[in-house]
N, C-alpha and C positions, 0 to 999 in steps of 0.2 A: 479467566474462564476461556478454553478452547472453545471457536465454532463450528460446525462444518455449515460450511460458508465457500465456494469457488469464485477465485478472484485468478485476473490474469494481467501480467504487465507486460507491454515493449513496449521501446525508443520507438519513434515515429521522427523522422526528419530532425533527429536531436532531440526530444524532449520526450520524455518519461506518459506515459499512458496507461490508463487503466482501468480495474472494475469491475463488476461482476460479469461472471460468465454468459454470455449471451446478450448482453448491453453493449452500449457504443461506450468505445474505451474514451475516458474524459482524461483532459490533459493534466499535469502536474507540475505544479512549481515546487523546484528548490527550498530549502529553506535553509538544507547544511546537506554535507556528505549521505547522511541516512534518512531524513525528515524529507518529508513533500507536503504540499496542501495541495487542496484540489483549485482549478486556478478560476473558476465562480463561483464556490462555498466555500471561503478560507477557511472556516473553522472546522471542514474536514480534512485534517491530518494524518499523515500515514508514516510510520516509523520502520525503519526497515532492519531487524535485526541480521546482521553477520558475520558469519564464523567461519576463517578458514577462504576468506573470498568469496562465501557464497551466502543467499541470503533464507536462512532456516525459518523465518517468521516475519510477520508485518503485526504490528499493532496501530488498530486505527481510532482514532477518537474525535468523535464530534462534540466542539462544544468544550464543556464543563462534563460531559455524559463520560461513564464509565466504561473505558477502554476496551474493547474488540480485540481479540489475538487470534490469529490466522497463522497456520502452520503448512509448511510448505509441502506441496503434497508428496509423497514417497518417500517424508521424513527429511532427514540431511542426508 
């Protein structure tokens, strides 16, 4: 299921950030080349799908909870 839902990310000092629009962007850990967690609620997850070097979608899922998909906005 698509959301519309406004999420924004950049590197800060090396390390990945992010979150909804207008919130303080929260840090992210690694977990492989495309996964992140958020680096105080492990169990939120964020998947970065990409195509072509860039990234066309994130799927985020908290938990056991049924996965979120955010698409990047103006498409690919």
């Amino acid at each position: 299921m698509m959301h519309d839902f406004e999420m924004k990310f950049v590197v800060v000092d090396g390390k990945l950030t992010g979150g909804e629009v207008g919130e303080k962007p929260a840090p992210l850990d690694p977990i492989d080349q495309t996964t992140f967690q958020h680096s105080e609620y492990a169990s939120l997850k964020m998947s970065f799908n990409v195509e072509n070097g860039k990234v066309v979608w994130v799927t985020v899922r908290q938990g056991e909870g049924e996965p979120m998909i955010f698409q990047k906005a103006g498409g690919k």
